[in-house]
C-alpha positions in Angstrom: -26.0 -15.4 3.5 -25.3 -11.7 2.5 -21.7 -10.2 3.0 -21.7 -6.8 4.3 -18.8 -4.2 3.9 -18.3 -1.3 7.4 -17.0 2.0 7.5 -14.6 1.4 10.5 -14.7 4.6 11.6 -18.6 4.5 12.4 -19.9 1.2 11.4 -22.2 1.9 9.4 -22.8 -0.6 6.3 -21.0 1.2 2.9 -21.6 0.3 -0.9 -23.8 -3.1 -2.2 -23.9 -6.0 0.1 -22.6 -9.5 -1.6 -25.2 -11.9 -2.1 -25.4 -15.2 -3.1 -25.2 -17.9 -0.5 -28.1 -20.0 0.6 -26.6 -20.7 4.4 -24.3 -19.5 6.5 -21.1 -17.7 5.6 -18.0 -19.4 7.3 -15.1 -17.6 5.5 -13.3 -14.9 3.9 -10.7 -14.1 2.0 -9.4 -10.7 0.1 -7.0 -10.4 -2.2 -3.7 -9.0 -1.5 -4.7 -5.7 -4.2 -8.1 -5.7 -2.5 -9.9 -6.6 -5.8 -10.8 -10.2 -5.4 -12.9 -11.7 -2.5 -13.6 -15.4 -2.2 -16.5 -16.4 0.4 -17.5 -19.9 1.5 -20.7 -21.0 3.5 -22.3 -24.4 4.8 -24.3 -24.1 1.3 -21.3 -26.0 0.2 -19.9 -23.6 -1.8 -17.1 -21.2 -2.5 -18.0 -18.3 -4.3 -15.5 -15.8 -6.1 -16.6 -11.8 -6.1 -15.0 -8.8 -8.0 -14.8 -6.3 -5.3 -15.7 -3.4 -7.3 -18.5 -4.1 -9.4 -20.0 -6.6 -6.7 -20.2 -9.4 -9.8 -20.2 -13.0 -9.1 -17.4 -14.0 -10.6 -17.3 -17.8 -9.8 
């Protein structure tokens, strides 16, 4: 349901969480500049978020 980004190096959770899914999360996707990530869950949807300013996009 929420999208987490990790610091690799220590795993500890960086920046805003994504959130916006009612059920489970079953895929992602970045884009190839990093600036686009598309999600999509058992809620049935696919959802479209501007990496930067965590927005919704779609």
């Amino acid at each position: 349901k929420t999208i987490y980004e990790f610091d690799a190096s220590t795993l500890e959770t960086i920046r805003t969480p994504f959130q916006g899914h009612t059920d489970t999360i079953t895929r992602l996707a970045l884009s190839f500049h990093g600036a686009l990530l598309a999600s999509a869950s058992y809620d049935n949807t696919i959802k479209l978020w501007d990496c930067e300013s965590r927005q919704l996009l779609a």
